[in-house]
Backbone as numpy.savetxt, mean C-alpha at the origin, in Angstrom:
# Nx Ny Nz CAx CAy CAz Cx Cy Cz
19.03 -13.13 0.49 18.21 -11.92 0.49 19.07 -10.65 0.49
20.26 -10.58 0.64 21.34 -9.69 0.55 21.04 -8.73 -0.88
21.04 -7.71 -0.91 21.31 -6.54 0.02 20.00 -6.31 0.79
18.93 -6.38 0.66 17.92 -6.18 0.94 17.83 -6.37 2.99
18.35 -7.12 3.02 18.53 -7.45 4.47 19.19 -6.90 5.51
19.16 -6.03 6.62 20.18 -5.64 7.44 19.31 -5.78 8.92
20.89 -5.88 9.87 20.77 -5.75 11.30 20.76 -5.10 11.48
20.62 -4.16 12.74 21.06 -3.01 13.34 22.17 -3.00 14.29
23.35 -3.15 14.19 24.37 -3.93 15.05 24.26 -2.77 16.27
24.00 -1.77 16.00 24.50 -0.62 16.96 23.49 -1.04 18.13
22.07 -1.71 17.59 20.57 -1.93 18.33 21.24 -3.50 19.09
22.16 -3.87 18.86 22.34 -5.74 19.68 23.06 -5.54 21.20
23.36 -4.25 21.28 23.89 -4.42 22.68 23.06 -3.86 23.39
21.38 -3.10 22.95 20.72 -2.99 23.67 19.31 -3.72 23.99
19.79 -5.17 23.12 19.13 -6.17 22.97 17.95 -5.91 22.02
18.01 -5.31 20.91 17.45 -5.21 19.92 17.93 -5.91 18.61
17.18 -7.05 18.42 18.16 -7.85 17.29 16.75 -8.00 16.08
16.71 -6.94 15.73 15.33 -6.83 14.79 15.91 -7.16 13.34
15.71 -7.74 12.41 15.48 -7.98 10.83 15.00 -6.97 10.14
15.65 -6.31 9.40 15.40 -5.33 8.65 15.18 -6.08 6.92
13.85 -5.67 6.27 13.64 -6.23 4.75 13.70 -5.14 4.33
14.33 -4.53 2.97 13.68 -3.36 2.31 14.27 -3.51 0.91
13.24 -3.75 0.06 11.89 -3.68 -0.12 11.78 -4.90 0.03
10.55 -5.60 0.74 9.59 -6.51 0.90 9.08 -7.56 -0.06
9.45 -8.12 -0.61 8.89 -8.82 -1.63 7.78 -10.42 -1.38
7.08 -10.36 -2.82 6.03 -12.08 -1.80 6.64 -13.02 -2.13
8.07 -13.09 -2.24 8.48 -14.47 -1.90 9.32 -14.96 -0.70
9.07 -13.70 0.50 9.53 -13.50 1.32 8.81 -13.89 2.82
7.40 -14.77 2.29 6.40 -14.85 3.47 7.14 -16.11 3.51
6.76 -16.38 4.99 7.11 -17.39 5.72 7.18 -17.33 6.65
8.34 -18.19 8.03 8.46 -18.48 8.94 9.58 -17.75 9.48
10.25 -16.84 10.65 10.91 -16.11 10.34 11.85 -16.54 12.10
13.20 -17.19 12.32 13.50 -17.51 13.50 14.66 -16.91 13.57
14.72 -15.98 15.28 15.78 -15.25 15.63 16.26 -15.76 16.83
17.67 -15.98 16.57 18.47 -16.90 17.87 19.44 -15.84 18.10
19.60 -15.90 19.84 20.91 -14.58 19.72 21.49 -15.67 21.25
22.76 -15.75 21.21 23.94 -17.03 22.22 24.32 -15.25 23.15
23.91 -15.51 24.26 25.04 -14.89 25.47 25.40 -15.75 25.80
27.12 -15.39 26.15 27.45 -16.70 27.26 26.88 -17.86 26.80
26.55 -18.27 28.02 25.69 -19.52 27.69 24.19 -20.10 27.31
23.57 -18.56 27.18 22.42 -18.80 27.37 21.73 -18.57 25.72
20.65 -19.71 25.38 20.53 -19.07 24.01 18.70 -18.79 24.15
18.36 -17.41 23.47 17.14 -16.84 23.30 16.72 -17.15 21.99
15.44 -17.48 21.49 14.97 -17.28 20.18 13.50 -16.33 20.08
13.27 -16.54 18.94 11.73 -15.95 19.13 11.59 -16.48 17.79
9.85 -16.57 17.24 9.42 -16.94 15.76 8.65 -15.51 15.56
8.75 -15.19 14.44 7.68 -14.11 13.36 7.44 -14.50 12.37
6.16 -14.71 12.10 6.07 -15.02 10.92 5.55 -13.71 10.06
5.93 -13.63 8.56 6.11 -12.55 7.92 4.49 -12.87 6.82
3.62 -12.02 6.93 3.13 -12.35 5.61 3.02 -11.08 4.71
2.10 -11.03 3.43 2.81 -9.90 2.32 1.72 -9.79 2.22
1.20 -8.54 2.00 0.14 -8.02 0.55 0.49 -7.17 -0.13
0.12 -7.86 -1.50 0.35 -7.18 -2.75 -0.59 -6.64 -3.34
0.02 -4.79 -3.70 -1.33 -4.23 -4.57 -1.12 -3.86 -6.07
-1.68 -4.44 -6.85 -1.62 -4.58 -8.45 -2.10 -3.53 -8.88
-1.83 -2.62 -9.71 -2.83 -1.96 -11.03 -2.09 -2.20 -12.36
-2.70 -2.25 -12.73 -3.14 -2.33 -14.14 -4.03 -1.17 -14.82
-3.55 -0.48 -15.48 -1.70 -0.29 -15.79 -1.18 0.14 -14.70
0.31 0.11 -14.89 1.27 0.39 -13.42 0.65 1.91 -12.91
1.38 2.29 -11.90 1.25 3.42 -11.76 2.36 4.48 -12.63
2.73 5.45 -12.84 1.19 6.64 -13.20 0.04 5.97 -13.74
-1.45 6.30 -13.23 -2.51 6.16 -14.50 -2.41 7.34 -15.10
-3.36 6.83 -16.50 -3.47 7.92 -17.14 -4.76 8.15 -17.16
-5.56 9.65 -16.71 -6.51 10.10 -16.77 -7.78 9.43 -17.97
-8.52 8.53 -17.53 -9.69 8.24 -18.44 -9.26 7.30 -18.76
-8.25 6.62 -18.93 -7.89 4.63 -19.17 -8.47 3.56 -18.02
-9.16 2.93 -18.24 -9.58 1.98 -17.37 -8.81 1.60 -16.61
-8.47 1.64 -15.15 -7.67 1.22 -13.80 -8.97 0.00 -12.81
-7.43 -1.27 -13.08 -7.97 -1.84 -12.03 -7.11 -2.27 -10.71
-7.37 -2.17 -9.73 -6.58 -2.13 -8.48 -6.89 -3.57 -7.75
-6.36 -4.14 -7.09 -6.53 -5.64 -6.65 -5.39 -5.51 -5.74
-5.68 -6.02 -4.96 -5.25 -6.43 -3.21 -5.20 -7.72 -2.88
-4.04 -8.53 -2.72 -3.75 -10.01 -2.43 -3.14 -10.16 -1.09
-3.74 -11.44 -0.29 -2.74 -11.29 0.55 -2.25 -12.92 0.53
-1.39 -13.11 1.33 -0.42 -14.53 1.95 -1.20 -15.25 2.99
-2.19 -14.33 3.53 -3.02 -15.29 4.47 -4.35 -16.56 3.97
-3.99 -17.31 4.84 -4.58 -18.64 4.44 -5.72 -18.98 4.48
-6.46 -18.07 5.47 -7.62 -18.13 6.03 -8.71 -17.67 4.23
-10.02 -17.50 3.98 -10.49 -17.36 3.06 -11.05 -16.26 2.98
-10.68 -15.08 2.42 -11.50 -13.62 2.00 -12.62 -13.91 1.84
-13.11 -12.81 3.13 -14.73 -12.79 3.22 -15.01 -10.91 2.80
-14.17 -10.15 2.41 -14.69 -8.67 2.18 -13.25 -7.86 2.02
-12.90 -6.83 0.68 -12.11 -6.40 0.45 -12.81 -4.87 0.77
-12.23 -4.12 1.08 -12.92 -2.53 1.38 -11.71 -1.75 0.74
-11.92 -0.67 -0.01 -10.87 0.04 -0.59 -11.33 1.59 -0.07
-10.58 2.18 0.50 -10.45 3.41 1.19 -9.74 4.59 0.56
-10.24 5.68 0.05 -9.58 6.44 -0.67 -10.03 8.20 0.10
-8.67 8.81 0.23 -8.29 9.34 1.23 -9.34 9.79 2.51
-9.01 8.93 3.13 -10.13 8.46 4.32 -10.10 9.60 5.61
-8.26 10.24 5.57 -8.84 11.07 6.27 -8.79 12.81 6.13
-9.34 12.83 4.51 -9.93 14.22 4.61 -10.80 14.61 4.21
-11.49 14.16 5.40 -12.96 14.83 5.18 -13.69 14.43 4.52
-15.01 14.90 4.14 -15.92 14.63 2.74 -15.70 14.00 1.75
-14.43 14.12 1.31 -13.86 13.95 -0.30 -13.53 12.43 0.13
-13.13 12.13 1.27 -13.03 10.94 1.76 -14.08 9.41 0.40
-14.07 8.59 0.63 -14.45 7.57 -0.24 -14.35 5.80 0.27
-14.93 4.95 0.35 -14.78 3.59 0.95 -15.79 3.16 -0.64
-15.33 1.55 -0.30 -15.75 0.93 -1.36 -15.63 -0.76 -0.89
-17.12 -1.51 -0.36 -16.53 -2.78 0.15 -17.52 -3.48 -0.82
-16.60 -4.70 -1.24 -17.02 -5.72 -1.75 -16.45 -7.18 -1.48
-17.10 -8.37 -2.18 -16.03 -9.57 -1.97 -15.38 -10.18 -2.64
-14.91 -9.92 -3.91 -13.28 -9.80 -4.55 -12.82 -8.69 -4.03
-11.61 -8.98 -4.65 -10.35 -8.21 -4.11 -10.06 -7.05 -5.03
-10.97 -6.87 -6.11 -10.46 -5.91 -7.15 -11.24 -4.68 -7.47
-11.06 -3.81 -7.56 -11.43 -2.59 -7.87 -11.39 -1.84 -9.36
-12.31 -1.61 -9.95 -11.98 -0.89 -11.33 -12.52 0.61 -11.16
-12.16 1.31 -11.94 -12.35 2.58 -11.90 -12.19 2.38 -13.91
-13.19 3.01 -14.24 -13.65 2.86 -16.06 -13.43 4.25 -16.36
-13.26 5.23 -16.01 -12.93 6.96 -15.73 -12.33 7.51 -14.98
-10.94 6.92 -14.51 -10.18 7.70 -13.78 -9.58 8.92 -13.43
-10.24 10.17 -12.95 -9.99 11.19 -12.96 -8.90 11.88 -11.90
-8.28 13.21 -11.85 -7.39 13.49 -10.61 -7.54 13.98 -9.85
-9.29 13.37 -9.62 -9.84 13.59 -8.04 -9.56 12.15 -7.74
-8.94 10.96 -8.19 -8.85 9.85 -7.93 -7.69 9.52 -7.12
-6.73 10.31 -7.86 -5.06 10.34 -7.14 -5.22 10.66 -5.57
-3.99 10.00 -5.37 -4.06 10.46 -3.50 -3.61 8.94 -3.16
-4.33 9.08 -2.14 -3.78 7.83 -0.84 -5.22 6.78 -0.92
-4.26 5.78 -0.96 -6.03 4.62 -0.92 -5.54 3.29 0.04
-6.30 2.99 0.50 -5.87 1.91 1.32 -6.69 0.67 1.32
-6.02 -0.64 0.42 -7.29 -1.88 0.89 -6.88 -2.42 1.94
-8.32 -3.08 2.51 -8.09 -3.84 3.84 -9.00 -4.87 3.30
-8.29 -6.52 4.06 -8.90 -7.66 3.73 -9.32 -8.38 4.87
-10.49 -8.03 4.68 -11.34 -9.25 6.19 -11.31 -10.71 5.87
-10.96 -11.72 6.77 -11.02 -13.26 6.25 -12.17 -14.02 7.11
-11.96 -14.95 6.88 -12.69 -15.61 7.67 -12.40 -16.16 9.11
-10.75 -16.53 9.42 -10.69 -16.24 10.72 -10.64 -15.09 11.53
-11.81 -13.79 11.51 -11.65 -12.76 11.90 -10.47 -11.91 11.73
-9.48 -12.22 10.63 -8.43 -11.82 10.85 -8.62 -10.20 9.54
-8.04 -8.75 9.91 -8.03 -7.76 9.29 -6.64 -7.13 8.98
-6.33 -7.29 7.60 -5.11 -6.83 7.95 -5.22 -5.55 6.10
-4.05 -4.25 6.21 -4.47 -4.12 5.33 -3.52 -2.93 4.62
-2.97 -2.34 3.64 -1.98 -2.23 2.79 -2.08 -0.74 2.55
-1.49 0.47 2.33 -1.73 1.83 1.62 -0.23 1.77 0.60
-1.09 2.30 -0.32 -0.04 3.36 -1.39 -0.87 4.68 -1.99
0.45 4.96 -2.88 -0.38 6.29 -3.54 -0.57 5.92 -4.98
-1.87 6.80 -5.56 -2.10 6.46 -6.85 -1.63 7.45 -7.50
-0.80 7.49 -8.51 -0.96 8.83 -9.17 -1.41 9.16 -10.30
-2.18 10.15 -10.97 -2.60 9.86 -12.22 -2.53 11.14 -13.03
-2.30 10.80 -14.38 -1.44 11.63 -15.03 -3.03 12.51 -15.73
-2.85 13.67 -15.87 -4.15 14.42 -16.97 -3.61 15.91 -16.86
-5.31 16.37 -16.94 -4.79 17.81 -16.98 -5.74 17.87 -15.56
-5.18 19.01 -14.72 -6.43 19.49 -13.67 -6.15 20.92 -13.97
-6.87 21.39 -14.97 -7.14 22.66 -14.74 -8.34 23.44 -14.65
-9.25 24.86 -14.94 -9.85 24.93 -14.67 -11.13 24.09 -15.61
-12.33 24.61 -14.92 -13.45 23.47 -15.95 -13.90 24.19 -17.18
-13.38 25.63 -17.17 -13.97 26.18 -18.30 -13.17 26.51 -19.33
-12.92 26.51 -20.83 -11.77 27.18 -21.39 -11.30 27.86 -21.51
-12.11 28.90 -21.12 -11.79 30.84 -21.21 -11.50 30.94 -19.87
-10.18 31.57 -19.75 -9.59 32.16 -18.41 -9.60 34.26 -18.91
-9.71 34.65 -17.56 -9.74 36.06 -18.02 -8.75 36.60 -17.15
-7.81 37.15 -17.82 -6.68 37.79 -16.93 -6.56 39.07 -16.91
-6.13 40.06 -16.22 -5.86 41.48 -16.00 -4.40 41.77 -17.10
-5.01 42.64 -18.45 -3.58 43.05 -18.99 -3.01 43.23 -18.27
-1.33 43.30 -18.47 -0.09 43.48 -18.12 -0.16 42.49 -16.79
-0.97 41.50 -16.47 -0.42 40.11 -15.46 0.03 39.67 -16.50
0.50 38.12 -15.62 0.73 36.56 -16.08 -0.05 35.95 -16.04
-0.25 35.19 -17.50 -1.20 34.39 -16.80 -0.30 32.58 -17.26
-0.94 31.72 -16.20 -0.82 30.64 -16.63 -1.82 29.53 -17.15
């Protein structure tokens, strides 16, 4: 897993022996065991790691008005009972949720009131909630809605 992998050596003498991944990848779920020897004494612990992955199609940038579909996978075993997609949840009004039971999301008119922060979360069936953010970004124009702008001779206008 090298380079991707680091200790924190400076963190082991204050008994911090944490696993560092970056970037995260899903072939990286599994079973995860940390042994550290004082003297004579040996400590372990288990973590297990699991992944979710969020797809669009097409990658990110979108492009304004191309069909976007977004899909949320996870590593857990248990069986998806409800995907909810959250789009910027915390401001305010403009805020947006979206629950269903696939995992995928389309947007057929993607506009750049769409861009921002979105977050899916996947409910299973062993009560278990776990759940992923990125940003969308999407490429267009945002300018005003009308074509005629009126400017004061001798301004700038843009």
């Amino acid at each position: 897993m090298k380079p991707r992998v680091s200790l924190q050596d400076s963190s082991l003498r204050n008994g911090n022996f944490s696993l560092r991944i970056v970037p995260v990848r899903s072939e990286d779920v599994g079973l995860y065991e940390a042994q550290v020897k004082y003297k004579t004494e040996v400590h372990s612990c288990h973590v297990e790691l699991g992944v979710i992955t969020v797809t669009l199609s097409p990658p990110n940038p979108v492009i304004e008005s191309e069909l976007l579909s977004m899909s949320c996978n996870s590593s857990h075993r248990a069986s998806l009972v409800e995907t909810c997609w959250f789009h910027n949840e915390h401001l305010g009004p403009a805020s947006r949720t979206f629950c269903f039971s696939s995992g995928t999301l389309s947007i057929f008119h993607p506009a750049m009131s769409d861009a921002g922060s979105w977050r899916c979360q996947l409910r299973f069936s062993d009560k278990e909630i776990i759940s992923a953010m990125f940003n969308l970004q999407i490429l267009g124009f945002d300018g005003p809605a009308s074509p005629v702008v009126y400017v004061a001779a001798g301004s700038a206008a843009d």
